[in-house]
C-alpha positions as CSV (number, residue, x, y, z in Angstrom):
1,X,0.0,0.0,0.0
2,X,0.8,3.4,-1.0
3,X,1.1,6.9,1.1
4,X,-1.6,8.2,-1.3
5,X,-4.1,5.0,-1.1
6,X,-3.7,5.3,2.7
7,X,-4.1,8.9,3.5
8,X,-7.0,8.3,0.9
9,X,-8.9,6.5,3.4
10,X,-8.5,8.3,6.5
11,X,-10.0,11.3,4.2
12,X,-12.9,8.9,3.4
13,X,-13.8,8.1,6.6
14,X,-13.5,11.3,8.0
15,X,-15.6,12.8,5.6
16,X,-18.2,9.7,6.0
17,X,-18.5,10.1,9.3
18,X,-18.8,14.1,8.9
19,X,-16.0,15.0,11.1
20,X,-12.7,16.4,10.4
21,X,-8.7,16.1,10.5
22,X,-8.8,18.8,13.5
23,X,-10.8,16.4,15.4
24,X,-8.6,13.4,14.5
25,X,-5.6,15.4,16.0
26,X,-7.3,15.6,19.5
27,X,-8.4,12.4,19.2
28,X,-5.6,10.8,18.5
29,X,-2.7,13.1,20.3
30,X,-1.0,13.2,17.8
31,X,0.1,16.7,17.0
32,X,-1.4,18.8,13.8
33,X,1.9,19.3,12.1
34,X,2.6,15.5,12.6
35,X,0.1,15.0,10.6
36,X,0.9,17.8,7.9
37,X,4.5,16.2,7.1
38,X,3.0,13.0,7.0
39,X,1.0,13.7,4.1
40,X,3.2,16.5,2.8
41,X,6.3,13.6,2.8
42,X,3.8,11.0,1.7
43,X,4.9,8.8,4.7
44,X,2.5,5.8,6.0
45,X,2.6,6.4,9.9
46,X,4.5,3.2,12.2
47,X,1.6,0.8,12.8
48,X,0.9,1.9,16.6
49,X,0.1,5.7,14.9
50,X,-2.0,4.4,12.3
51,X,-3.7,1.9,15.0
52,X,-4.4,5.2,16.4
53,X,-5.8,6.9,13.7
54,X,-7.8,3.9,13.2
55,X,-9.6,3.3,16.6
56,X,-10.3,7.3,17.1
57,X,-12.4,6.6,13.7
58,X,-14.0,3.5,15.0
59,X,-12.8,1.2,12.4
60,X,-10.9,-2.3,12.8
61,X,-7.6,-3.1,11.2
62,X,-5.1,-5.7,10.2
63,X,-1.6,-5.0,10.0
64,X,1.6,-6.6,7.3
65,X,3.8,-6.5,10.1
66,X,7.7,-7.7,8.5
67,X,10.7,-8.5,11.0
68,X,13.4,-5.6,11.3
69,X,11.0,-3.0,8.6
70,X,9.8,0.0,10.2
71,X,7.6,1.1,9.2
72,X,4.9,-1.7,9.8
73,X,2.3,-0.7,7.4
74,X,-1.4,-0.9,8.1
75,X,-4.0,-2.3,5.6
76,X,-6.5,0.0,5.9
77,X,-8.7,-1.3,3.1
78,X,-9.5,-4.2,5.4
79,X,-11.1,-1.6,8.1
80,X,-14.4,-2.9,9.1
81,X,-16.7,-0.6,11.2
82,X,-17.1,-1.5,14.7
């Protein structure tokens, strides 16, 4: 999975469940410009981030977790509503 496809989804979700990425910064705790370079950089966040961005949205996920690679990137496609 892609930067793109990922941040791609967050944006869906937040827009489906008419909220927005300033509320997803509280929620999570992690910090606005965090966010910002993330996307700017086109960066995936390390799998305990993104499990964070996840459960502040409500939504399941699996993670590809490999040995030694950093970072462990999350399949968002498989989120499932709770």
């Amino acid at each position: 999975m892609n930067a793109e496809f990922f941040w791609k989804m967050v944006k869906r979700e937040v827009d489906r469940q008419q909220t927005s990425f300033e509320w997803l910064y509280r929620k999570t705790g992690i910090p606005k410009g965090t966010f910002s370079s993330w996307k700017t950089r086109n960066i995936i966040p390390r799998a305990d981030e993104a499990y964070l961005i996840a459960e502040a949205l409500g939504c399941r996920w699996n993670t590809s977790l490999t040995a030694g690679m950093r970072p462990a990137i999350p399949l968002i496609h498989h989120w499932k509503r709770l």
